[in-house]
ROTORTOR-829092 format. One record per residue: x, y, z of N, C-alpha, C in turn. Coordinates in steps of 0.2 Angstrom, whole numbers, padded with zeros to 4 digits, always signed. Layout:
N
XYZXYZXYZ...
This chain:
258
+1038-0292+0167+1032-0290+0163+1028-0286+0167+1024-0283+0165+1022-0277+0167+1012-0279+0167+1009-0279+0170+1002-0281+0168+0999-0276+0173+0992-0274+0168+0986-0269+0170+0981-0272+0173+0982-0272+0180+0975-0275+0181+0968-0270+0185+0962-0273+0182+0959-0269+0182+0951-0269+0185+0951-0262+0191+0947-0265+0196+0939-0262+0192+0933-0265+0194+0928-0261+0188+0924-0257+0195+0926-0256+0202+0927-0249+0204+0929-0245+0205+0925-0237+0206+0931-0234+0205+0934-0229+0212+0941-0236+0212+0943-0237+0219+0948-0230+0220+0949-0226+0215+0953-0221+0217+0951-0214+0217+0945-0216+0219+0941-0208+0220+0935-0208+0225+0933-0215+0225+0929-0216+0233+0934-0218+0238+0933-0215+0245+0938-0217+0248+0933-0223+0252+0930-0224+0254+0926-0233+0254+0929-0239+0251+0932-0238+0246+0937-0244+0242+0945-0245+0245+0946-0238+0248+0953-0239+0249+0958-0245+0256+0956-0249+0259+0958-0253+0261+0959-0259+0254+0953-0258+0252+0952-0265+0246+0957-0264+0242+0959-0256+0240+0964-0254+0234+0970-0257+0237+0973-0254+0242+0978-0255+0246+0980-0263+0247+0976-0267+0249+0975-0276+0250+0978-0277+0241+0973-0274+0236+0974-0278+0230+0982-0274+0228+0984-0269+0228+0993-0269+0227+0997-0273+0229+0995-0272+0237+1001-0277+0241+0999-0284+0239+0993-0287+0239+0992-0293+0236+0996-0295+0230+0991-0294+0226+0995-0295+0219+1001-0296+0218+1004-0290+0221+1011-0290+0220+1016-0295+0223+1013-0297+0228+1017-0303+0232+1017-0309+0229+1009-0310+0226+1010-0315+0224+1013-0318+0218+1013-0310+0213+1017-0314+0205+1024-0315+0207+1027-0317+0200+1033-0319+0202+1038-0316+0202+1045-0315+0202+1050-0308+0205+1048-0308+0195+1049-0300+0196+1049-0297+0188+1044-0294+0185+1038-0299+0189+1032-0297+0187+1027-0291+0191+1027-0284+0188+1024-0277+0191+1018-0278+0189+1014-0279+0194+1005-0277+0195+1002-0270+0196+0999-0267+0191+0998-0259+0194+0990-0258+0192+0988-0256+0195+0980-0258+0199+0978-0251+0196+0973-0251+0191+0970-0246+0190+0960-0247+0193+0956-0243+0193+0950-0242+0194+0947-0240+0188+0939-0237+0189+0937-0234+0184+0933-0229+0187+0933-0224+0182+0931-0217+0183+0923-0217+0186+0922-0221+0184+0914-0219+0186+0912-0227+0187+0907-0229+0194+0904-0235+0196+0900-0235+0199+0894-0240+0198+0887-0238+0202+0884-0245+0204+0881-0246+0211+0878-0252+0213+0874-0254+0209+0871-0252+0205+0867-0254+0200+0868-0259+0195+0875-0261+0194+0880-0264+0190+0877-0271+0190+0877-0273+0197+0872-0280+0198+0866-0282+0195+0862-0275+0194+0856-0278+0192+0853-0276+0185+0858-0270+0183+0856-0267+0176+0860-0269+0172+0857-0272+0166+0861-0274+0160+0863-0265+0156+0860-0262+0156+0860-0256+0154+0867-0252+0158+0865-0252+0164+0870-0248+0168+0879-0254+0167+0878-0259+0166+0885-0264+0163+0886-0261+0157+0881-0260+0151+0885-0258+0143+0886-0250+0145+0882-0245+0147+0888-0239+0150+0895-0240+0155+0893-0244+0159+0901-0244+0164+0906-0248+0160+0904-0253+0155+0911-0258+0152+0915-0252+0144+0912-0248+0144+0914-0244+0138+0921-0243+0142+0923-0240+0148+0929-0239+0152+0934-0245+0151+0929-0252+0151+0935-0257+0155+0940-0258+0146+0935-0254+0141+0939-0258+0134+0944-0250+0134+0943-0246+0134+0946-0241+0133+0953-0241+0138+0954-0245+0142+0957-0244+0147+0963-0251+0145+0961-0254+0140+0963-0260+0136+0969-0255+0132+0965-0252+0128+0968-0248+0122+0974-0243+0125+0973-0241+0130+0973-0237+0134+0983-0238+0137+0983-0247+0139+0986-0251+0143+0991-0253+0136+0988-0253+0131+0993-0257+0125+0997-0250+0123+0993-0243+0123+0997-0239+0118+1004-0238+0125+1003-0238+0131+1008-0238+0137+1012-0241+0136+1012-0248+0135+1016-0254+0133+1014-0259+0139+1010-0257+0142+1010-0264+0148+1011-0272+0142+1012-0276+0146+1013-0284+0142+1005-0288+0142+1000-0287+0149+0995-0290+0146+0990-0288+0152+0985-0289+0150+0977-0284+0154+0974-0290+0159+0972-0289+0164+0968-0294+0169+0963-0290+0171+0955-0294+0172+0952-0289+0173+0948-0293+0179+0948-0292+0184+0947-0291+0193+0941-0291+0195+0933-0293+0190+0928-0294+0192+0926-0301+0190+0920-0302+0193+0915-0309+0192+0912-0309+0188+0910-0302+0186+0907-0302+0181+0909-0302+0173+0916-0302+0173+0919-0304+0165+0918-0297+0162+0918-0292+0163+0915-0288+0158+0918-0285+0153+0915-0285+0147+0917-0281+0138+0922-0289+0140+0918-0296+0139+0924-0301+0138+0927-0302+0131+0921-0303+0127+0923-0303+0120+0925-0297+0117+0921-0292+0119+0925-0285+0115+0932-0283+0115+0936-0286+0122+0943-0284+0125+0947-0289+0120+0942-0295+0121+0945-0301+0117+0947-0299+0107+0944-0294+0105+0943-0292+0099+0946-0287+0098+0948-0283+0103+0953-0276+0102+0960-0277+0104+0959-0281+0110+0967-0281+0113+0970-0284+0106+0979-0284+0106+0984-0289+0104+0989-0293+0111+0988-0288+0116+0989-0291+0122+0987-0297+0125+0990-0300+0131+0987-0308+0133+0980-0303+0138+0973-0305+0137+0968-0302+0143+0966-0310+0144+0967-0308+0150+0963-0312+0156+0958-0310+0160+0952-0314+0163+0946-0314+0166+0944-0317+0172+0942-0313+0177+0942-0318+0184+0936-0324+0184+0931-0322+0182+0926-0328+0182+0929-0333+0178+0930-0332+0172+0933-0337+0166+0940-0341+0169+0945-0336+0172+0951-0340+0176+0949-0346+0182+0947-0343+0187+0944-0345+0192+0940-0351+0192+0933-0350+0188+0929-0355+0187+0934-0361+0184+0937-0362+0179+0939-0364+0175+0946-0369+0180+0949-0366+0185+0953-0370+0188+0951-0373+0194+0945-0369+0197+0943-0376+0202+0941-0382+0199+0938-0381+0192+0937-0389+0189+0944-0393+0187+0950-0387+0187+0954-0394+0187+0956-0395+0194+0956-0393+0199+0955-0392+0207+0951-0397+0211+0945-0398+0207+0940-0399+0212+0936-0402+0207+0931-0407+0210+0926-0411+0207+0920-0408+0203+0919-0404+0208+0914-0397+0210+0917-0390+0211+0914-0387+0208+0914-0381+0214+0905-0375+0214+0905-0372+0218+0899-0367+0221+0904-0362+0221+0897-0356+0220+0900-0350+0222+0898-0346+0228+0904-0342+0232+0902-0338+0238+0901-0333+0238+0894-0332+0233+0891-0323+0233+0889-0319+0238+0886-0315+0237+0886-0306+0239+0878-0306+0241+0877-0309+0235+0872-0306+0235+0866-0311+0229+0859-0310+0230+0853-0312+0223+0856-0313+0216+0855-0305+0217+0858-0304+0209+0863-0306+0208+0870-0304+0211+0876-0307+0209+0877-0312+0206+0875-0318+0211+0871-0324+0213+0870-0327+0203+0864-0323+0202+0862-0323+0196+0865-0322+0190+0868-0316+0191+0873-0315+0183+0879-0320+0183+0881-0323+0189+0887-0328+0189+0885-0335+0184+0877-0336+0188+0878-0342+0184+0877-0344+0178+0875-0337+0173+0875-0337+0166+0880-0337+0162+0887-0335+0167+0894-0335+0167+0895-0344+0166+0893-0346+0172+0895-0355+0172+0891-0357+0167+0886-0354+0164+0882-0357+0157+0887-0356+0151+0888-0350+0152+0893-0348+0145+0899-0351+0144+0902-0353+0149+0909-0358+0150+0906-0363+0148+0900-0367+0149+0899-0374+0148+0904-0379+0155+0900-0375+0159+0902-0377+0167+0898-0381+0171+0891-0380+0169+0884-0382+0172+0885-0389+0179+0890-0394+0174+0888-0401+0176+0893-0400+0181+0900-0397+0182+0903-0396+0187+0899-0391+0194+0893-0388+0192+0893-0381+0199+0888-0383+0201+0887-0382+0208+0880-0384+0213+0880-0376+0215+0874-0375+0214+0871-0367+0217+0869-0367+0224+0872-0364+0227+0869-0363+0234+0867-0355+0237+0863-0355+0242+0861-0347+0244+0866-0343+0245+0866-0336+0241+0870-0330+0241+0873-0329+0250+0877-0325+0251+0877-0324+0259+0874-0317+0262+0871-0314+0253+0867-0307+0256+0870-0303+0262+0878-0298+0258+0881-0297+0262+0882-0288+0257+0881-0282+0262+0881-0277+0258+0888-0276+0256+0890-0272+0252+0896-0268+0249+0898-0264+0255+0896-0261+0260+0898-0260+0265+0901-0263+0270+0898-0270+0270+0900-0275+0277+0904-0279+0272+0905-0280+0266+0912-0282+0262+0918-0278+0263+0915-0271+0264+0923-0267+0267+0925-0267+0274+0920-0269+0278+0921-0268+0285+0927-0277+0286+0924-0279+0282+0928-0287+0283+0937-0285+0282+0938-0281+0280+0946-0277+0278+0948-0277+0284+0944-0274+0291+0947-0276+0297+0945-0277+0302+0938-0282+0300+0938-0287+0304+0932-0294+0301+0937-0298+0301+0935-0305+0292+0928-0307+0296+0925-0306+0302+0919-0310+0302+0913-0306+0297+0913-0302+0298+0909-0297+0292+0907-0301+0287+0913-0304+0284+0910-0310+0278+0910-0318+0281+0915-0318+0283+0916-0324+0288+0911-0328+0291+0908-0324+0295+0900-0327+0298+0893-0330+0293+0893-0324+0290+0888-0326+0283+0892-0331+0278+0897-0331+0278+0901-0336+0273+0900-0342+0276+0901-0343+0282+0900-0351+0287+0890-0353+0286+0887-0350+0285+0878-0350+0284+0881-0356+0277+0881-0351+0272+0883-0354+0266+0886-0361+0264+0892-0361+0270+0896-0367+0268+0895-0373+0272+0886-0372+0277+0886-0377+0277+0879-0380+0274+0877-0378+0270+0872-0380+0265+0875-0384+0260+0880-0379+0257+0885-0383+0254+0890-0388+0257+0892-0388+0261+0891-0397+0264+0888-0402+0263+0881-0401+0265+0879-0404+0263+0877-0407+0257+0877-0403+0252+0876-0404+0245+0883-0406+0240+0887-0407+0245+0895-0410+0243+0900-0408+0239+0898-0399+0240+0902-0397+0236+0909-0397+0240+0914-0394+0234+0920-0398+0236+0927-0393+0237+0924-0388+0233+0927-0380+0233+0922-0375+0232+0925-0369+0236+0922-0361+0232+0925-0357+0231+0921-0354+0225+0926-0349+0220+0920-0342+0223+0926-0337+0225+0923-0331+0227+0920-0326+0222+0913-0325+0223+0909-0322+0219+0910-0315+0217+0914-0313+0224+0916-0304+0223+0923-0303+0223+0926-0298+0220+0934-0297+0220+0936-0294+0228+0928-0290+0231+0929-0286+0236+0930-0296+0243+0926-0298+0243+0925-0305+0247+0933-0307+0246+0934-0309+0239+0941-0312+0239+0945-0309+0241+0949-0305+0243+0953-0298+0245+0951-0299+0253+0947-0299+0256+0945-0297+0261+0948-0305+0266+0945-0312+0261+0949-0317+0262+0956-0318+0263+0957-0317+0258+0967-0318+0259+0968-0312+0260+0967-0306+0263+0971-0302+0271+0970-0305+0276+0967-0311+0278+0968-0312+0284+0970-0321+0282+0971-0323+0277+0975-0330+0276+0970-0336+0278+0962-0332+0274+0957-0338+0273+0957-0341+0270+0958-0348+0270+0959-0351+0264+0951-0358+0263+0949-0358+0268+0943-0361+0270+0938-0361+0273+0931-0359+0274+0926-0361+0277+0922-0367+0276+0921-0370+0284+0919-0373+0287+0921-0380+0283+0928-0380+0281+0934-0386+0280+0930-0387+0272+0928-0382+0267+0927-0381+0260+0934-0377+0258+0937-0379+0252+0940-0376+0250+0941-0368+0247+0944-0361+0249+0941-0355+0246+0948-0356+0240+0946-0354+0232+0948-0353+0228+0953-0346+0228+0958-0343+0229+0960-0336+0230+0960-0333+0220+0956-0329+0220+0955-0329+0212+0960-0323+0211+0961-0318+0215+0966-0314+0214+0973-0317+0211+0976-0319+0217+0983-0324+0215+0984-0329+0208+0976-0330+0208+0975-0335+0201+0975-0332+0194+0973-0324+0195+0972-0324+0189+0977-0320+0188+0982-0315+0191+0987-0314+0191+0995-0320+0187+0994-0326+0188+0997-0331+0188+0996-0333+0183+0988-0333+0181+0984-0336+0175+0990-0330+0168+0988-0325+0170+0990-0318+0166+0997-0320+0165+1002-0320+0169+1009-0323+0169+1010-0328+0164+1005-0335+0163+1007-0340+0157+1004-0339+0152+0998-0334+0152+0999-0332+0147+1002-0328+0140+1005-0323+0144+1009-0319+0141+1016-0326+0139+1018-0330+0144+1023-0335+0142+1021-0340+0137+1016-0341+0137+1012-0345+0130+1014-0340+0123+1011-0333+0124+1011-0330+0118+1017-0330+0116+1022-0330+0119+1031-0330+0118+1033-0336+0115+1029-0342+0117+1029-0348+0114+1027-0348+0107+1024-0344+0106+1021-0344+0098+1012-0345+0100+1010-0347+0106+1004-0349+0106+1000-0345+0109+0993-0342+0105+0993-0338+0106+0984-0339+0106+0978-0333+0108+0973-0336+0110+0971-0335+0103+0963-0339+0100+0961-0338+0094+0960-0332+0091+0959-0331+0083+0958-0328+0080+0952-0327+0077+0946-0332+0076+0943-0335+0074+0936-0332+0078+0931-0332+0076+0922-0334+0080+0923-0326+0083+0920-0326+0090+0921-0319+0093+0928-0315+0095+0934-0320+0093+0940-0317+0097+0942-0315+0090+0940-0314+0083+0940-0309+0077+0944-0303+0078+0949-0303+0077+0951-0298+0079+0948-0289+0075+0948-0286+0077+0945-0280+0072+0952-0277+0072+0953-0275+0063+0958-0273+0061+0959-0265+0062+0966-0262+0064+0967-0256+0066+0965-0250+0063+0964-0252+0059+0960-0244+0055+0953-0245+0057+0953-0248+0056+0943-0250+0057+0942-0249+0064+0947-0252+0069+0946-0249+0077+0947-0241+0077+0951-0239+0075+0952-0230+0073+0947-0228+0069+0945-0229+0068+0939-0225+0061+0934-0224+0064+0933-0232+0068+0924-0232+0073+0925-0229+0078+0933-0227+0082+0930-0223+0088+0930-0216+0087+0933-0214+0081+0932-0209+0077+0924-0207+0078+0921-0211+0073+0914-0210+0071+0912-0209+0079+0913-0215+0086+0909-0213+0093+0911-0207+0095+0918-0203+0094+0921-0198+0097+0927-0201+0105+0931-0205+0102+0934-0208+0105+0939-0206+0101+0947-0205+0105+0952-0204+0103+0953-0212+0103
C-alpha cells in the first residue's frame, strides 16, 4: 500500500525542516510493514502563528484538504496527517473515500489503551492549549493530567536532530512534575519533539513512558486501510457525511479550485 503522509510544515522549501524531513522518510519507512511505501509531503505555505491563530489554521488547513483530494486522484491507499493538531479533521473526514488517519486522535487514543493515564510533552503555552481541547473533543478528560509545557523554540526542536538534550533537558523539568502527579505515559505534543525522540531511541523520560506517535500512526493507517478491505469501514453518518462528488466539484468550482 501506498500512504500520503502529511507534514503541516512546509518542510520542502525551508531548509530549517530538513533534518526533520530526512528523520520523518527514513523513519516511517522502517517502521511500516514490508509493502507499505510512506511518501512525506509538506505544505506550501506555514507560519508560527498556527499555534496561536485560529484564523491563521482555517487559511493554512485549506492545503491539508486539497492535498487529500490531491492523494486519492494519484491513487495513494490512505492519508495520515503528522500534526497534534488534527487539522481539517472533519473536513478530510467528509471528502476523502480513503482510510485518513490523525496524530492527536491516534496517539491520544492508544496510550489509553497503553496506559492508565497519559500527559502531554509540549512545546510550548499555546500548543499546550489547543491540545487539550483535542483531549476534550475525544472525551479523554478523565484519562489526561496536564502538566507544564517544556517552552521549547522550534529552533531548539531542530537543534535536538543533532544533539537530543535540546529537548531532553526541558523534557526531564516536565517528567518530573509529572511524577509526581502519577502520570504513567507521554504522548508527544510536537511531530518536530517526536522525530527528534526516536532518532536517538528515546523511549523514556525520567522512567515515564514516551508514546512514538509517528510509528503509531503509520501502523494505525496500515489497519485501517486492512479494516476497509474487511468491509469495515469508518462512519457515514453525523460529521463524517460524506459530501457527494458533484457537489464537492461544483463547490470548489464556485471557490476556484480545480
Amino acid at each position: 500500500m501506498k500512504i500520503w503522509y502529511q507534514s503541516t510544515l512546509s518542510i520542502d522549501k525551508d531548509p530549517i525542516f530538513y533534518e526533520y524531513k530526512e528523520t520523518l522518510k527514513s523513519h516511517l519507512n522502517k517502521v511500516a510493514r514490508p509493502g507499505t511505501e510512506v511518501v512525506v509531503h509538506g505544505t506550501e505555505i506555514s507560519s508560527p502563528f498556527i499555534e496561536r491563530s485560529m484564523y491563521e489554521e482555517l487559511l493554512h488547513d485549506r492545503q491539508i484538504v486539497d492535498n487529500v483530494i490531491q492523494a486519492e486522484r494519484e491513487g495513494y491507499d490512505a492519508f495520515s496527517v503528522g500534526c497534534m493538531f488534527d487539522p481539517a479533521f472533519y473536513a478530510l473526514r467528509e471528502v476523502a473515500k480513503i482510510p485518513v488517519s490523525s496524530m492527536a486522535e491516534t496517539t491520544m487514543l492508544l496510550a489509553c489503551l497503553l496506559s492508565p493515564n497519559f500527559s502531554l510533552l509540549a512545546s510550548s503555552r499555546e500548543q499546550l492549549r489547543r491540545e487539550i481541547e483535542l483531549v476534550k473533543r475525544y472525551g479523554l478528560e478523565g484519562r489526561f493530567i496536564e502538566c507544564e509545557p517544556m517552552k521549547t523554540s522550534l529552533e531548539e526542536l531542530q537543534r535536538g536532530f543533532e544533539d537530543p538534550r535540546a529537548v531532553t533537558e526541558p523534557a526531564k523539568e516536565v517528567a518530573r512534575e509529572a511524577g509526581k502527579k502519577g502520570v504513567c505515559m507521554f504522548v508527544n505534543g510536537c511531530g518536530c519533539t517526536n522525530m527528534v525522540l526516536a532518532k536517538h531511541g528515546i523511549r523514556e523520560i525520567e522512567g515515564i513512558p514516551v508514546l512514538e506517535g509517528g510509528g503509531a500512526l503509520i501502523r494505525m493507517t496500515e489497519m485501517l486501510f486492512d479494516l476497509k478491505k474487511m468491509g469495515i469501514n469508518r462512519s457515514r453518518l453525523g460529521f463524517y457525511t460524506p459530501m457527494p462528488e458533484g457537489n464537492l466539484l461544483s463547490l470548489r468550482k464556485i471557490y476556484g479550485f480545480k
